[in-house]
C-alpha positions, 0 to 999 in steps of 0.5 A: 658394715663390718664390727670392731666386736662381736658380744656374744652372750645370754639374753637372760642373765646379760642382755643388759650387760651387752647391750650397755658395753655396746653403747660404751664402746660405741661413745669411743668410736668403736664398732660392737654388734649385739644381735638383740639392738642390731638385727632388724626386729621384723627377721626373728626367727627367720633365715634371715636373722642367722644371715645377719648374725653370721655375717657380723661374726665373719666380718667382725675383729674380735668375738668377744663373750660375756659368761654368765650363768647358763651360758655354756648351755645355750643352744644359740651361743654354741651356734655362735661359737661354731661360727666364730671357730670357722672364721678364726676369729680373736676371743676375749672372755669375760666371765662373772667372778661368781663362776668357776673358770672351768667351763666347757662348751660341746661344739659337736666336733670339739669341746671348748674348755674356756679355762684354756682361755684368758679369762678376765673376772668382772662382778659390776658394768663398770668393771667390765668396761673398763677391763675391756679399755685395759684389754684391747689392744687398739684402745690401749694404744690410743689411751697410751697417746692421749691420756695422761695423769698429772698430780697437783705440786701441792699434794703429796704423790698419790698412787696412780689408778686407772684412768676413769672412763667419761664420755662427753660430746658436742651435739645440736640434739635436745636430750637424744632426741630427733629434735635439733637445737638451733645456732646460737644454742650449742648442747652438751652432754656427759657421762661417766662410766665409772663405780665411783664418783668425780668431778670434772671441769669443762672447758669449751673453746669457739673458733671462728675460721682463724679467730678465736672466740675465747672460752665460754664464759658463765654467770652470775646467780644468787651473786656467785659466778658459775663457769660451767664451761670455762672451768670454774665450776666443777660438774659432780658426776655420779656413777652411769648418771648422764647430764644434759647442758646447753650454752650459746655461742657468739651470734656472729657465728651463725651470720657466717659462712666460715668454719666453726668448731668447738674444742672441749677440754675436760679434768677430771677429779676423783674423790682422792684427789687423784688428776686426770687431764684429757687432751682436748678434743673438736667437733666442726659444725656442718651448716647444711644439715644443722649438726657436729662431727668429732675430729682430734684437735691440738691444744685450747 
Protein backbone atom coordinates (compact mmCIF):
# COMPACT_ATOMS: atom_id res chain seq x y z
CA UNK A 1 0.00 0.00 0.00
CA UNK A 2 1.34 2.92 -0.95
CA UNK A 3 2.39 6.07 2.30
CA UNK A 4 1.17 9.59 2.36
CA UNK A 5 4.70 9.77 4.37
CA UNK A 6 7.74 8.46 4.69
CA UNK A 7 9.62 9.27 8.40
CA UNK A 8 12.87 8.96 7.97
CA UNK A 9 14.76 9.21 11.36
CA UNK A 10 17.52 7.66 14.20
CA UNK A 11 16.38 4.55 15.96
CA UNK A 12 18.34 5.61 18.95
CA UNK A 13 17.61 9.11 19.72
CA UNK A 14 13.95 9.23 18.01
CA UNK A 15 12.37 5.90 17.53
CA UNK A 16 9.96 7.03 20.03
CA UNK A 17 9.29 9.98 18.26
CA UNK A 18 8.45 8.19 14.79
CA UNK A 19 6.62 5.85 15.88
CA UNK A 20 4.12 8.36 18.13
CA UNK A 21 3.86 10.88 14.91
CA UNK A 22 3.05 7.68 13.23
CA UNK A 23 0.18 6.96 15.23
CA UNK A 24 -0.92 10.58 15.11
CA UNK A 25 -1.05 10.99 11.65
CA UNK A 26 -2.74 7.84 11.07
CA UNK A 27 -5.84 8.87 13.65
CA UNK A 28 -6.27 11.61 11.02
CA UNK A 29 -6.46 9.11 7.99
CA UNK A 30 -3.06 9.85 6.95
CA UNK A 31 -0.86 7.10 5.85
CA UNK A 32 2.95 7.12 7.49
CA UNK A 33 5.32 4.44 7.17
CA UNK A 34 8.05 3.88 9.90
CA UNK A 35 10.35 1.12 9.00
CA UNK A 36 10.50 -0.35 12.74
CA UNK A 37 6.26 -0.75 13.05
CA UNK A 38 5.82 -1.76 9.31
CA UNK A 39 8.29 -4.07 8.04
CA UNK A 40 7.53 -7.36 9.05
CA UNK A 41 9.90 -8.24 11.89
CA UNK A 42 10.95 -11.82 10.44
CA UNK A 43 13.08 -9.82 7.36
CA UNK A 44 15.64 -7.69 9.43
CA UNK A 45 18.33 -8.04 7.94
CA UNK A 46 17.69 -9.45 4.96
CA UNK A 47 17.24 -8.21 1.11
CA UNK A 48 14.28 -8.30 1.87
CA UNK A 49 14.01 -5.62 4.70
CA UNK A 50 15.82 -2.94 2.14
CA UNK A 51 12.92 -4.24 -0.50
CA UNK A 52 10.02 -3.06 1.56
CA UNK A 53 12.07 0.11 2.97
CA UNK A 54 12.40 1.21 -0.93
CA UNK A 55 9.53 0.30 -1.89
CA UNK A 56 7.68 2.65 0.54
CA UNK A 57 10.35 5.44 -0.22
CA UNK A 58 9.26 5.18 -4.12
CA UNK A 59 5.55 4.75 -3.52
CA UNK A 60 5.29 7.35 -0.74
CA UNK A 61 4.22 11.52 -1.22
CA UNK A 62 6.30 13.01 1.21
CA UNK A 63 9.96 11.82 2.68
CA UNK A 64 9.69 13.48 5.82
CA UNK A 65 12.97 13.46 8.42
CA UNK A 66 13.32 13.86 12.12
CA UNK A 67 17.03 15.16 12.83
CA UNK A 68 18.04 14.24 15.84
CA UNK A 69 21.40 13.84 17.29
CA UNK A 70 23.50 11.72 15.05
CA UNK A 71 21.30 11.73 12.53
CA UNK A 72 23.74 12.72 9.54
CA UNK A 73 25.68 9.90 10.59
CA UNK A 74 23.91 7.19 10.36
CA UNK A 75 24.63 4.74 7.56
CA UNK A 76 20.94 3.59 7.16
CA UNK A 77 19.65 7.28 6.82
CA UNK A 78 22.12 8.17 4.08
CA UNK A 79 20.91 5.16 2.39
CA UNK A 80 17.50 6.47 2.76
CA UNK A 81 18.28 9.87 1.56
CA UNK A 82 19.80 8.22 -1.45
CA UNK A 83 16.66 6.60 -2.31
CA UNK A 84 14.78 9.31 -1.53
CA UNK A 85 16.82 11.83 -3.99
CA UNK A 86 16.55 8.89 -7.10
CA UNK A 87 12.80 8.92 -6.68
CA UNK A 88 12.53 13.01 -6.35
CA UNK A 89 10.76 12.64 -3.58
CA UNK A 90 8.99 16.01 -1.47
CA UNK A 91 11.03 16.81 1.95
CA UNK A 92 10.16 18.13 5.11
CA UNK A 93 12.63 18.67 7.83
CA UNK A 94 12.15 18.56 11.55
CA UNK A 95 14.81 19.15 13.19
CA UNK A 96 15.37 19.59 17.45
CA UNK A 97 15.74 23.16 18.23
CA UNK A 98 19.01 22.00 20.02
CA UNK A 99 20.67 21.65 16.93
CA UNK A 100 22.31 23.65 14.78
CA UNK A 101 20.83 24.08 10.99
CA UNK A 102 23.93 23.65 9.28
CA UNK A 103 24.25 19.95 8.86
CA UNK A 104 25.45 18.35 5.98
CA UNK A 105 25.07 14.73 4.90
CA UNK A 106 27.88 12.91 2.31
CA UNK A 107 25.68 11.09 -0.13
CA UNK A 108 28.63 9.78 -1.88
CA UNK A 109 27.98 11.66 -5.21
CA UNK A 110 26.78 14.66 -3.58
CA UNK A 111 26.61 16.50 -0.19
CA UNK A 112 23.18 17.63 1.25
CA UNK A 113 23.35 20.73 3.37
CA UNK A 114 19.85 20.39 5.38
CA UNK A 115 20.20 24.35 5.77
CA UNK A 116 19.35 24.83 2.33
CA UNK A 117 16.03 23.30 3.43
CA UNK A 118 13.01 24.23 5.47
CA UNK A 119 13.63 23.61 8.44
CA UNK A 120 10.89 23.54 11.21
CA UNK A 121 12.36 23.49 15.00
CA UNK A 122 10.51 21.28 17.24
CA UNK A 123 11.66 20.60 21.09
CA UNK A 124 8.30 18.34 22.49
CA UNK A 125 5.72 15.28 20.32
CA UNK A 126 3.53 17.94 20.53
CA UNK A 127 5.19 20.45 18.87
CA UNK A 128 6.16 18.38 16.02
CA UNK A 129 2.57 17.31 15.48
CA UNK A 130 1.12 19.81 15.33
CA UNK A 131 3.69 21.71 13.00
CA UNK A 132 3.37 18.79 11.12
CA UNK A 133 -0.73 19.79 11.02
CA UNK A 134 0.48 23.50 9.98
CA UNK A 135 3.08 22.38 7.39
CA UNK A 136 1.18 19.91 5.28
CA UNK A 137 -0.46 21.00 2.50
CA UNK A 138 -3.47 18.21 2.30
CA UNK A 139 -3.98 18.60 6.08
CA UNK A 140 -4.00 22.21 5.94
CA UNK A 141 -6.64 22.44 3.27
CA UNK A 142 -8.87 20.09 5.27
CA UNK A 143 -8.42 22.19 8.52
CA UNK A 144 -9.28 25.43 6.54
CA UNK A 145 -12.76 23.67 5.66
CA UNK A 146 -13.53 22.17 8.87
CA UNK A 147 -12.30 23.93 11.86
CA UNK A 148 -13.55 26.71 13.05
CA UNK A 149 -12.70 28.95 16.19
CA UNK A 150 -15.94 30.97 17.84
CA UNK A 151 -15.39 33.12 20.93
CA UNK A 152 -18.02 33.23 23.59
CA UNK A 153 -20.40 36.74 23.17
CA UNK A 154 -19.76 36.84 26.91
CA UNK A 155 -15.91 37.16 27.04
CA UNK A 156 -13.77 39.85 25.70
CA UNK A 157 -12.03 38.81 22.25
CA UNK A 158 -9.13 36.72 23.06
CA UNK A 159 -6.17 36.32 20.66
CA UNK A 160 -6.60 33.26 18.22
CA UNK A 161 -4.21 30.04 19.02
CA UNK A 162 -3.74 27.06 16.92
CA UNK A 163 -6.57 25.04 16.74
CA UNK A 164 -5.78 21.86 19.31
CA UNK A 165 -5.12 18.59 17.80
CA UNK A 166 -8.04 15.59 19.52
CA UNK A 167 -8.67 12.37 18.38
CA UNK A 168 -11.97 11.00 19.20
CA UNK A 169 -13.84 7.75 17.62
CA UNK A 170 -16.62 5.53 17.72
CA UNK A 171 -15.56 1.79 18.25
CA UNK A 172 -17.13 -1.82 19.07
CA UNK A 173 -13.32 -2.51 20.42
CA UNK A 174 -12.88 -2.78 24.26
CA UNK A 175 -9.87 -0.82 25.34
CA UNK A 176 -7.91 -1.57 21.81
CA UNK A 177 -8.11 -4.75 22.36
CA UNK A 178 -9.59 -7.90 19.76
CA UNK A 179 -12.17 -8.12 22.16
CA UNK A 180 -15.69 -6.57 20.70
CA UNK A 181 -18.47 -4.96 22.58
CA UNK A 182 -21.96 -6.00 21.58
CA UNK A 183 -24.92 -3.62 20.49
CA UNK A 184 -26.45 -1.89 22.75
CA UNK A 185 -23.12 -1.32 24.08
CA UNK A 186 -21.38 1.53 21.67
CA UNK A 187 -17.33 2.32 22.99
CA UNK A 188 -15.93 5.47 22.91
CA UNK A 189 -12.76 6.72 23.12
CA UNK A 190 -10.32 10.13 23.15
CA UNK A 191 -7.19 11.65 23.02
CA UNK A 192 -5.50 14.66 22.86
CA UNK A 193 -2.33 15.44 21.30
CA UNK A 194 -1.57 18.80 22.78
CA UNK A 195 1.25 20.02 25.71
CA UNK A 196 -1.31 21.76 27.61
CA UNK A 197 -4.54 20.81 29.15
CA UNK A 198 -8.54 20.94 27.79
CA UNK A 199 -11.70 20.53 28.27
CA UNK A 200 -14.04 19.20 25.73
CA UNK A 201 -17.83 18.59 25.58
CA UNK A 202 -19.30 15.59 23.81
CA UNK A 203 -22.25 15.34 22.14
CA UNK A 204 -23.40 12.00 20.48
CA UNK A 205 -26.33 11.88 18.20
CA UNK A 206 -28.27 8.07 16.88
CA UNK A 207 -29.96 7.85 13.93
CA UNK A 208 -32.07 4.99 13.04
CA UNK A 209 -32.63 4.62 9.00
CA UNK A 210 -34.59 8.41 8.64
CA UNK A 211 -35.29 8.71 12.71
CA UNK A 212 -33.54 10.30 15.14
CA UNK A 213 -33.13 8.86 18.09
CA UNK A 214 -31.90 12.03 20.03
CA UNK A 215 -28.65 12.98 21.83
CA UNK A 216 -27.52 10.34 24.50
CA UNK A 217 -28.65 11.01 27.37
CA UNK A 218 -26.66 10.89 31.22
CA UNK A 219 -27.54 9.96 34.81
CA UNK A 220 -27.77 10.79 37.97
CA UNK A 221 -25.12 10.13 40.63
CA UNK A 222 -24.64 11.15 44.02
CA UNK A 223 -28.23 13.65 43.06
CA UNK A 224 -26.30 15.41 40.15
CA UNK A 225 -26.88 14.82 36.43
CA UNK A 226 -23.81 13.56 34.46
CA UNK A 227 -24.00 14.14 30.18
CA UNK A 228 -21.19 12.86 29.32
CA UNK A 229 -22.36 12.39 25.83
CA UNK A 230 -24.99 15.07 25.55
CA UNK A 231 -22.64 17.95 26.49
CA UNK A 232 -23.52 18.64 29.90
CA UNK A 233 -20.49 17.54 31.25
CA UNK A 234 -17.23 18.30 30.48
CA UNK A 235 -14.28 15.73 29.85
CA UNK A 236 -10.84 17.12 31.21
CA UNK A 237 -8.14 15.90 28.82
CA UNK A 238 -4.60 16.10 30.21
CA UNK A 239 -1.93 16.13 27.68
CA UNK A 240 -1.29 12.44 25.59
CA UNK A 241 -3.47 11.00 28.13
CA UNK A 242 -6.23 8.44 26.17
CA UNK A 243 -9.61 7.71 27.83
CA UNK A 244 -11.85 5.08 27.41
CA UNK A 245 -16.06 5.17 27.72
CA UNK A 246 -18.87 3.39 26.83
CA UNK A 247 -22.79 4.08 26.34
CA UNK A 248 -25.74 2.32 25.08
CA UNK A 249 -28.12 3.01 22.42
CA UNK A 250 -31.59 2.50 22.18
CA UNK A 251 -32.30 -1.44 22.18
CA UNK A 252 -34.82 -1.00 18.94
CA UNK A 253 -31.42 -0.71 17.21
CA UNK A 254 -30.12 -3.68 17.49
CA UNK A 255 -33.61 -5.58 16.51
CA UNK A 256 -33.42 -3.65 13.23
CA UNK A 257 -32.02 -4.21 9.74
CA UNK A 258 -31.70 -0.35 9.03
CA UNK A 259 -28.96 2.09 9.12
CA UNK A 260 -27.44 3.02 12.00
CA UNK A 261 -25.11 5.91 12.72
CA UNK A 262 -23.77 7.67 15.17
CA UNK A 263 -22.82 11.30 14.77
CA UNK A 264 -20.33 13.06 17.57
CA UNK A 265 -19.90 16.52 17.72
CA UNK A 266 -16.93 17.85 20.23
CA UNK A 267 -15.91 21.63 21.64
CA UNK A 268 -13.27 21.98 23.04
CA UNK A 269 -11.88 24.26 25.60
CA UNK A 270 -8.55 25.19 26.70
CA UNK A 271 -7.61 26.77 30.15
CA UNK A 272 -7.83 30.44 28.74
CA UNK A 273 -11.21 30.41 27.80
CA UNK A 274 -10.45 30.14 24.08
CA UNK A 275 -13.53 27.85 21.96
CA UNK A 276 -12.71 25.53 19.70
CA UNK A 277 -15.99 23.75 18.01
CA UNK A 278 -15.66 20.97 15.63
CA UNK A 279 -17.95 20.07 12.57
CA UNK A 280 -19.53 16.80 13.67
CA UNK A 281 -18.33 13.87 12.29
CA UNK A 282 -20.58 9.98 11.69
CA UNK A 283 -19.55 6.60 11.83
CA UNK A 284 -22.09 3.66 10.27
CA UNK A 285 -22.52 0.59 11.74
CA UNK A 286 -21.72 -2.45 9.64
CA UNK A 287 -24.16 -5.31 11.19
CA UNK A 288 -22.13 -8.18 9.39
CA UNK A 289 -18.89 -8.14 11.18
CA UNK A 290 -19.96 -6.20 14.29
CA UNK A 291 -17.88 -2.69 13.75
CA UNK A 292 -17.93 1.34 12.47
CA UNK A 293 -16.38 2.96 9.77
CA UNK A 294 -15.84 6.88 9.69
CA UNK A 295 -17.62 9.17 6.91
CA UNK A 296 -18.29 12.92 7.08
CA UNK A 297 -21.65 13.92 7.97
CA UNK A 298 -23.77 17.19 8.16
CA UNK A 299 -24.75 19.01 11.36
CA UNK A 300 -26.33 17.03 14.58
Amino acid sequence: MPFDVFICYKRYSADDLAERLRDALRESNISAFVDSVDIPTEFESTEKWWEYRNQAINECKTFLMIVTAGFERSPQIIEELKVARRYGRKFMVFRWKNLKPDITINLGTEVLNLQELQQIPFSTLGELVRNFFDSYPKLNQKTAREATLQIPPSKSPLKKKPTPIVHYQITQAIRNTSLKRLLPDVGFNIRSWNDYPLRAKVQTRVFLGDKDLGLIKGSKRWGKYLGYYDGQTKWNLNPYVQFFGHFSIPEECTKSDESLTIQVRVVLEDLEGHIFEYLPVGWTYMRDINDWFYEPTGDC
